[in-house]
N, C-alpha and C positions, 0 to 999 in steps of 0.2 A: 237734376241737371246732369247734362252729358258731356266730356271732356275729351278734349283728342289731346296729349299730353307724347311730348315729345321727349325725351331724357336722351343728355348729353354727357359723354363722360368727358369730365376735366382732368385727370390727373392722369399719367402715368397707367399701363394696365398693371405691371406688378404691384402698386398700392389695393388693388382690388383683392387680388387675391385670398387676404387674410380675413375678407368680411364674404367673400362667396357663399359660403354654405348659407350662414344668416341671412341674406340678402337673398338668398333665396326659400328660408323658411317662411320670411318676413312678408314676400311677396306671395308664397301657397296661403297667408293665411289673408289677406289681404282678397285675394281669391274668391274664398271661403266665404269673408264678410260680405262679400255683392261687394266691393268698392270696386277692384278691377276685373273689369268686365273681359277684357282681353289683349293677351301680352303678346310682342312681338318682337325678337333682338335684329339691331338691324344688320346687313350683311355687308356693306360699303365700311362703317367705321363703327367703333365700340359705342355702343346706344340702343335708347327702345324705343318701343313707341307703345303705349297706352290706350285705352279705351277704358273712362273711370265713369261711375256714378257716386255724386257726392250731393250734398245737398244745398253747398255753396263751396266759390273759388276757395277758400281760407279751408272749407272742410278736409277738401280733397286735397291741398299744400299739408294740412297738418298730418294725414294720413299715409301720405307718400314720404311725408320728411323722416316717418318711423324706417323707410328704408337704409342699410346701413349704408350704404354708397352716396345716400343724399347726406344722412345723419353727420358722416365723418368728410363732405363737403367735396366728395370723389366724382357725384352727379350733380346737374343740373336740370329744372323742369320750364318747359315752354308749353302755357295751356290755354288751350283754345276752343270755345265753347262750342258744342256742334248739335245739334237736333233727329233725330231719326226718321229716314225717309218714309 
């Protein structure tokens, strides 16, 4: 299954700071597994947006939750199932 996965950030950006580096090891390895297929930060306001393969809704929740920005409850995920044209 294919996901279009929207991440919002909820807090504050100086709360991010101190999980940065991790939140972005977290994410190269994430990478690596096939789970995120392709990352994108967005340019209007602090956020991303996703392109995940997981093998269900819950897979890809549990997978992205290891992010530390979701983990320490900094982001939020909006996922929306999408198919390949």
């Amino acid at each position: 299954m294919y996901l279009h996965v929207t991440g919002t950030v909820t807090a504050e950006r100086e709360r991010l700071a101190p999980h940065a580096e991790e939140e972005a090891r977290v994410l190269r390895r994430l990478k690596a597994d096939g789970v995120v297929l392709s990352s994108f930060r967005r340019t209007d306001k602090p956020g991303a947006f996703l392109i995940v393969e997981a093998e269900s809704l819950d897979s890809a929740r549990e997978h992205l939750n290891q992010l530390p920005y979701a983990a320490n409850g900094l982001l939020t995920f909006e996922f929306i199932e999408v198919g390949r044209l």
